[in-house]
Backbone as a printed PyTorch tensor [residue, N CA C, xyz], in Angstrom:
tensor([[[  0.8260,  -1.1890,   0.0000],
         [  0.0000,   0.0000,   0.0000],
         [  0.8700,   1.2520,   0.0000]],

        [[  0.3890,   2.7160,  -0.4570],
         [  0.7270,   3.5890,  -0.7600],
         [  0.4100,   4.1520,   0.2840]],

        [[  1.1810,   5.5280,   1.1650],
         [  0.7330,   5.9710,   1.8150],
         [ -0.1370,   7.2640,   1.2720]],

        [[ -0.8630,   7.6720,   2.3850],
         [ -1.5690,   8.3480,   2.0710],
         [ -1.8950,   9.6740,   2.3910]],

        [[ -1.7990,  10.9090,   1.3930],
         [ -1.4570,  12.2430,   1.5220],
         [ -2.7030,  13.1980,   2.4250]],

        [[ -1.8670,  13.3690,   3.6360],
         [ -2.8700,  14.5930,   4.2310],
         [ -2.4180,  16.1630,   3.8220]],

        [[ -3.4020,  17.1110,   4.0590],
         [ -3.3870,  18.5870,   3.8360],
         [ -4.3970,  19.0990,   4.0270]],

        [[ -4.1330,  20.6300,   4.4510],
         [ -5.6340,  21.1990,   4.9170],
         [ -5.1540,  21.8330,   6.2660]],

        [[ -4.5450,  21.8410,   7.3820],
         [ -4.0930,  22.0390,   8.2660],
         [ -3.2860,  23.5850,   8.6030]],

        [[ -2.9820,  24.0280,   9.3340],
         [ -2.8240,  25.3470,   9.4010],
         [ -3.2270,  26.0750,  10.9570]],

        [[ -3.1430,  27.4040,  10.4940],
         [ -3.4120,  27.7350,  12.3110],
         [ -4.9210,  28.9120,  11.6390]],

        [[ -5.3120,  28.7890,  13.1520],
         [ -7.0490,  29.2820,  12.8560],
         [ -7.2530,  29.8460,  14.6100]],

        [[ -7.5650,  30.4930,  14.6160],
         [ -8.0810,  30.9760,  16.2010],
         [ -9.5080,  30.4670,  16.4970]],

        [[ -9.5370,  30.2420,  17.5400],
         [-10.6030,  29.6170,  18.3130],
         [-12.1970,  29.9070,  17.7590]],

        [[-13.1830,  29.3820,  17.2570],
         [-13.8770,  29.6000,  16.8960],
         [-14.1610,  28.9930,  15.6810]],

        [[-12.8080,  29.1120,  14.3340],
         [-12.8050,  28.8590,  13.4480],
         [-12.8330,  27.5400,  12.8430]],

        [[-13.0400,  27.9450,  11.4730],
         [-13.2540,  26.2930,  10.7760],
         [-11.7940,  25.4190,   9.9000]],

        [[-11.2780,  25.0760,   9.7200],
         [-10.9640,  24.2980,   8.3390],
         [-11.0670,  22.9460,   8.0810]],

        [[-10.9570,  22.5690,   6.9100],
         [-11.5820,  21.1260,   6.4420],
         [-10.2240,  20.3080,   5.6710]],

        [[-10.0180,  19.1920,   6.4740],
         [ -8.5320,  18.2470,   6.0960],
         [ -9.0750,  17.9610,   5.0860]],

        [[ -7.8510,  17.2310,   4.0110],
         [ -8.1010,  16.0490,   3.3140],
         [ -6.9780,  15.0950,   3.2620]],

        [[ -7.5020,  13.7120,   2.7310],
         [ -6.7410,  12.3810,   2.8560],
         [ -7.2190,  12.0290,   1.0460]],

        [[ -5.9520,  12.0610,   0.5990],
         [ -5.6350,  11.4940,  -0.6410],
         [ -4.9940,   9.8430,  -0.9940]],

        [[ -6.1720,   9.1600,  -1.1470],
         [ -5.3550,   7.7780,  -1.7460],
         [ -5.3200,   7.6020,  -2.6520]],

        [[ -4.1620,   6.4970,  -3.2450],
         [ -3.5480,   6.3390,  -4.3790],
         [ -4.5070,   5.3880,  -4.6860]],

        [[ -5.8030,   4.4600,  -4.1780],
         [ -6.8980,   3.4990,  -5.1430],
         [ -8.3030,   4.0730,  -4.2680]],

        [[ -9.0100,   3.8940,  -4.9220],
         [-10.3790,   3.5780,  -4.4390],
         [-10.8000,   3.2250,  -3.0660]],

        [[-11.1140,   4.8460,  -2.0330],
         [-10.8770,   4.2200,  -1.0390],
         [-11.9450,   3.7680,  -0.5220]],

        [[-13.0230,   3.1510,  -1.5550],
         [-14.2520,   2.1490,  -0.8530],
         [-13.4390,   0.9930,  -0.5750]],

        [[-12.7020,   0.4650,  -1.2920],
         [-12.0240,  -0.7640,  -1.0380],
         [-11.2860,  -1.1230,   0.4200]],

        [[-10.9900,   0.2860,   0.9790],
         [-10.3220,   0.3010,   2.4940],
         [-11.5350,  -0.2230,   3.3050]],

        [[-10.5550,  -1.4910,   3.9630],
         [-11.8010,  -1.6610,   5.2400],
         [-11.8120,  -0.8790,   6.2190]],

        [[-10.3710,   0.4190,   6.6230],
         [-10.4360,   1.0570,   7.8430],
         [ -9.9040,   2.1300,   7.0380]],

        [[-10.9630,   3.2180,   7.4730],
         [-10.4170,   4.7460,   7.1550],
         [-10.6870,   5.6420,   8.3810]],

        [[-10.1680,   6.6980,   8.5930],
         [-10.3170,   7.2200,   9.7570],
         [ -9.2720,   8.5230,   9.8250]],

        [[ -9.4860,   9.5880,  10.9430],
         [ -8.6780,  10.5830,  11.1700],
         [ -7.9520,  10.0330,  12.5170]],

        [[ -6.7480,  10.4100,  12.7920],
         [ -6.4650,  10.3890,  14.6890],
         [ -5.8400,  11.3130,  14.7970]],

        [[ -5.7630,  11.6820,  15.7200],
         [ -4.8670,  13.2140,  16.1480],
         [ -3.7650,  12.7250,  17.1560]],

        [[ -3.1100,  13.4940,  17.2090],
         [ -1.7040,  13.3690,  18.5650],
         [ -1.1250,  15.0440,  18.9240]],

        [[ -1.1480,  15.4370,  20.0660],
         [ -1.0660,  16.3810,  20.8910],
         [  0.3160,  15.6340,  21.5660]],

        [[  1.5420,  16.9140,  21.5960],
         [  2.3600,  16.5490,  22.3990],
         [  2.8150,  16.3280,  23.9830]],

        [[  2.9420,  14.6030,  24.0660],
         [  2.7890,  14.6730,  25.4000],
         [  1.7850,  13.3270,  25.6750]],

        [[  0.7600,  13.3730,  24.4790],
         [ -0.6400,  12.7960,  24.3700],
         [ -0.3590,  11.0760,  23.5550]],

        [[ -1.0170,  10.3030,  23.7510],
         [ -1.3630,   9.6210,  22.7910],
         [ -2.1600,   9.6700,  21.5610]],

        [[ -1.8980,   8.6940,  20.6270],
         [ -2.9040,   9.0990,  19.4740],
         [ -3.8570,   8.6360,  19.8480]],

        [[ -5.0340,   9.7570,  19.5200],
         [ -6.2160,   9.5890,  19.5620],
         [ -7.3920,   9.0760,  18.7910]],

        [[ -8.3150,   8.4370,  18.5960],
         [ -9.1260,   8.6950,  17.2970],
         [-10.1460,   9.7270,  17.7010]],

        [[-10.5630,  10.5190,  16.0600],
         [-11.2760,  11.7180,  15.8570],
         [-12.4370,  11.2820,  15.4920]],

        [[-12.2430,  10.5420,  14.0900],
         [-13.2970,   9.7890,  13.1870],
         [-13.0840,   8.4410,  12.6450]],

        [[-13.5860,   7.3990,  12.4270],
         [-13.4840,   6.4920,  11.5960],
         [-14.9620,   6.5450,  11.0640]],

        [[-14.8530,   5.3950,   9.9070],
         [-15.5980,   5.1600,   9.2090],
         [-15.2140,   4.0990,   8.3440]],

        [[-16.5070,   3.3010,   8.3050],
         [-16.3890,   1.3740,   7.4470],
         [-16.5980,   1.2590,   6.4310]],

        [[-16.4630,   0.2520,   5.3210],
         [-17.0790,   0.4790,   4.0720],
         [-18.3520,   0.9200,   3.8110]],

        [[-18.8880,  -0.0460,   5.3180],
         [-20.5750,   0.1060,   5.0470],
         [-20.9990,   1.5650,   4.9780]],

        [[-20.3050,   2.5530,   5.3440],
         [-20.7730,   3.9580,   5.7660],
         [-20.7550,   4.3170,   7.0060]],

        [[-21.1540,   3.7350,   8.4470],
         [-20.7520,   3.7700,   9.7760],
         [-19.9570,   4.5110,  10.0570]],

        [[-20.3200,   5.2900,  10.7780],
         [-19.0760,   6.5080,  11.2440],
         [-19.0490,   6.4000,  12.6760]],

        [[-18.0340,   6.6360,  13.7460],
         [-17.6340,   6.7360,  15.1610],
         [-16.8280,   8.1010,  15.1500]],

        [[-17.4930,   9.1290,  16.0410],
         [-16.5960,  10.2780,  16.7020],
         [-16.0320,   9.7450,  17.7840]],

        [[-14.9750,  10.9320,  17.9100],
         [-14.4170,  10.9870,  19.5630],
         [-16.0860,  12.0410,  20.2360]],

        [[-15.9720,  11.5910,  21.4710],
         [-16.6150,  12.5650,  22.1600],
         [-16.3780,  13.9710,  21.9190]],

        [[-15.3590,  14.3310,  22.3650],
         [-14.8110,  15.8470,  22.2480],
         [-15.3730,  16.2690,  20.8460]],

        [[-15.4380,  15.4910,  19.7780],
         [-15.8620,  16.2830,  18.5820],
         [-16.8870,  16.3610,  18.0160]],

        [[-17.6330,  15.5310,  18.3220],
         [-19.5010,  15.2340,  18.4290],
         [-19.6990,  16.4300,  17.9600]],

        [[-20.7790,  16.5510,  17.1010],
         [-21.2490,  17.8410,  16.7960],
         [-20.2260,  18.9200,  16.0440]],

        [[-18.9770,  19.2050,  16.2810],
         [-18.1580,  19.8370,  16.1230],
         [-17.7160,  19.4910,  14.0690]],

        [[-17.5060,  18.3220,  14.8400],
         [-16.0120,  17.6530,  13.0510],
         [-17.0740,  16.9900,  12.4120]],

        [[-17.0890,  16.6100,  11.1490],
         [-17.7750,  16.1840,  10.4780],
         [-16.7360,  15.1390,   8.9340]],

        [[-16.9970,  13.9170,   9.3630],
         [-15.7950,  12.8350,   8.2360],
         [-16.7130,  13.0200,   6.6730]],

        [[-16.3160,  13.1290,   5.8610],
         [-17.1020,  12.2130,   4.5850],
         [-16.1310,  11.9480,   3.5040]],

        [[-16.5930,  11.3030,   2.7380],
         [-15.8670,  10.6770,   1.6200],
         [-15.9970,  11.0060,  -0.2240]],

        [[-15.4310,  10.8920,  -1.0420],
         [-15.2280,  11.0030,  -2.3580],
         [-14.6780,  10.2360,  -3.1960]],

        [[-15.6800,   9.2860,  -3.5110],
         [-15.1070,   7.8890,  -3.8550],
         [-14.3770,   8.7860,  -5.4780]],

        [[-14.8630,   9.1370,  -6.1540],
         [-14.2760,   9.6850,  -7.2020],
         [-12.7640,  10.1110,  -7.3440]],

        [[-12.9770,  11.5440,  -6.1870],
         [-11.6190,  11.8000,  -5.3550],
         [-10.5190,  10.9400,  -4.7720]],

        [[-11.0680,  10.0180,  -4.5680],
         [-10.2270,   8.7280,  -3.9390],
         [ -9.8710,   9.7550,  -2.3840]],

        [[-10.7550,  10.8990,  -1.9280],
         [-10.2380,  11.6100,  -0.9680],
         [-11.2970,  11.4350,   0.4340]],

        [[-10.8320,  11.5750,   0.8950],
         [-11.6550,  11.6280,   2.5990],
         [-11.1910,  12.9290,   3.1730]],

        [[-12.3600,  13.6460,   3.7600],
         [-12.7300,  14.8870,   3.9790],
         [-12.3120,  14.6280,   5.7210]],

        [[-12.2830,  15.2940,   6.2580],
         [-12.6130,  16.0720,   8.2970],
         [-12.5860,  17.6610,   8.2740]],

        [[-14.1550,  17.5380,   8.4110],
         [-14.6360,  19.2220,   8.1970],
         [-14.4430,  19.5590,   9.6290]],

        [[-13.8700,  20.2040,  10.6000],
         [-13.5610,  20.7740,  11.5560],
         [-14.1030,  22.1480,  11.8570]],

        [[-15.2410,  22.4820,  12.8710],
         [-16.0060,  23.8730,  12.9940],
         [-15.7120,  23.9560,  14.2830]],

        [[-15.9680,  24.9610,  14.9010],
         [-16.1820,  25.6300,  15.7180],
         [-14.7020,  25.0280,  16.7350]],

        [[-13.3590,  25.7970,  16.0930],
         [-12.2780,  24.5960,  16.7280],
         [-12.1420,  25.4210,  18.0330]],

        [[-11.1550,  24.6330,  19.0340],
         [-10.7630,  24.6310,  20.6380],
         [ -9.4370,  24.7940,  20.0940]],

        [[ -8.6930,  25.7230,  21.5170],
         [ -7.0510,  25.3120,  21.5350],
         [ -6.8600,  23.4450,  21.8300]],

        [[ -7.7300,  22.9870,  22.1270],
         [ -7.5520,  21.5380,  22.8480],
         [ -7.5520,  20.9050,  21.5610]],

        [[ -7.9040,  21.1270,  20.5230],
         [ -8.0800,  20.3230,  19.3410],
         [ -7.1590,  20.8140,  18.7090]],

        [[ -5.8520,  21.3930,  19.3410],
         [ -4.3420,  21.8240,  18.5830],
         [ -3.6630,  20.4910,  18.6500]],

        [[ -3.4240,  20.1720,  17.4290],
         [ -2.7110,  18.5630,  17.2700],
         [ -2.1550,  18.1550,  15.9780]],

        [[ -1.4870,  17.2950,  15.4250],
         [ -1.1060,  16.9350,  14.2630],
         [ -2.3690,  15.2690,  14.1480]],

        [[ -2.5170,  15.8750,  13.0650],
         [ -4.0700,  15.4280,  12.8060],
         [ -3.3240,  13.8340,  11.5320]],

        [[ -3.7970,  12.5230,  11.7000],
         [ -3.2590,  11.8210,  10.3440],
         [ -4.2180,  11.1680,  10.2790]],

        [[ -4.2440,  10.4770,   8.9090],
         [ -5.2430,   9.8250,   8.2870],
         [ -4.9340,   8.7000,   7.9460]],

        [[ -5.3770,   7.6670,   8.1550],
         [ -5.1500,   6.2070,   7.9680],
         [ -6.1320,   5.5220,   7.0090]],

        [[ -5.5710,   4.8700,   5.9840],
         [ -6.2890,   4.1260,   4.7340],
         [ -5.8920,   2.4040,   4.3900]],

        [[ -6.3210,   1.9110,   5.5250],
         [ -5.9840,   0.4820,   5.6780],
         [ -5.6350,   0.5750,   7.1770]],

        [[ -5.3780,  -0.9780,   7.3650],
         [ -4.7050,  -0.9230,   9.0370],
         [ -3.6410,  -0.9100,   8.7950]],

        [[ -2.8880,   0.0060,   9.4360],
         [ -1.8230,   0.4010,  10.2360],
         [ -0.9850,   1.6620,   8.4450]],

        [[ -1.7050,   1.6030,   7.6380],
         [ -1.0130,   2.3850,   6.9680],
         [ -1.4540,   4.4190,   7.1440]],

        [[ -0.7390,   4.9280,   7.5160],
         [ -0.7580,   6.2460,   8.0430],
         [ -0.0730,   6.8450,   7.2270]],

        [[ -0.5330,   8.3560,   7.1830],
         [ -0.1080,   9.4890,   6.3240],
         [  0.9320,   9.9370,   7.2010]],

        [[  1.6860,  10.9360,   6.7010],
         [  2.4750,  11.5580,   7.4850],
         [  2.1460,  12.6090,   8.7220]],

        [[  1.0360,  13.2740,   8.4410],
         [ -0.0350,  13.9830,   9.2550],
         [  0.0390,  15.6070,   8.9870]],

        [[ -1.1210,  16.2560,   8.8330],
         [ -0.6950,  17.8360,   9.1700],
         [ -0.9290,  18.1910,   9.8980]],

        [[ -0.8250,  19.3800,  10.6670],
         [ -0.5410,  20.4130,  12.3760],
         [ -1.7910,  21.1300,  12.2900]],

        [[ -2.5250,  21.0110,  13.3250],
         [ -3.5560,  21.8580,  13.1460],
         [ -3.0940,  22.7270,  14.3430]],

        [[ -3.4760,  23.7460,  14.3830],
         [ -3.0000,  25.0270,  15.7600],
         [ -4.1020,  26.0770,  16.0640]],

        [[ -4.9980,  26.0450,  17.2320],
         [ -6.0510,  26.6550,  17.1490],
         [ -5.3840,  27.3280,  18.2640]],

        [[ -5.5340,  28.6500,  18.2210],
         [ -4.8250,  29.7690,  19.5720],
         [ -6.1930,  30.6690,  20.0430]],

        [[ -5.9310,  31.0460,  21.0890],
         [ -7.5710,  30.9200,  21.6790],
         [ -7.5660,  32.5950,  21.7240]]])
């Protein structure tokens, strides 16, 4: 497997929105595990979002309401729409397209 390209990331003050993306190199209906996780230094990685072939999606608590996952089978891309962000949701954000294959990740930085 190819890894898989995140971007979208950046700094935003508290309140604000931006929306990741995850670029794979095939068709990522074919992934049985797609998903965002974050890591905060200091922190373990976390999960944000996943989501199954079937469509099934799982938040973290903290982002309920907040983040929003979806997909582009066309795009071969997977979306994490991120609103109303926290300094607490300052993290390097990665995207995983298979098990255990991970992007390199981008920095998200929300300053309050």
């Amino acid at each position: 497997q190819v890894q898989p390209v995140e971007s979208g990331g950046g700094w935003v003050q508290a309140g604000g929105s931006l929306r990741l993306s995850c670029v794979a190199s095939g068709s990522i209906f074919s992934y049985s595990v797609m998903g965002w996780y974050r890591q905060a230094p200091g922190n373990q990685r976390e999960l944000v979002a996943s989501i199954a072939s079937g469509g099934w999606t799982n938040y973290a608590d903290s982002v309920k309401g907040r983040f929003t996952m979806s997909r582009d089978n066309a795009k071969n891309t997977l979306y994490l729409q991120m609103n109303s962000l926290k300094p607490e949701d300052t993290a390097v954000y990665y995207c995983i397209m298979g098990p255990g294959n991970w992007g390199q990740g981008t920095q998200v930085t929300v300053s309050s």
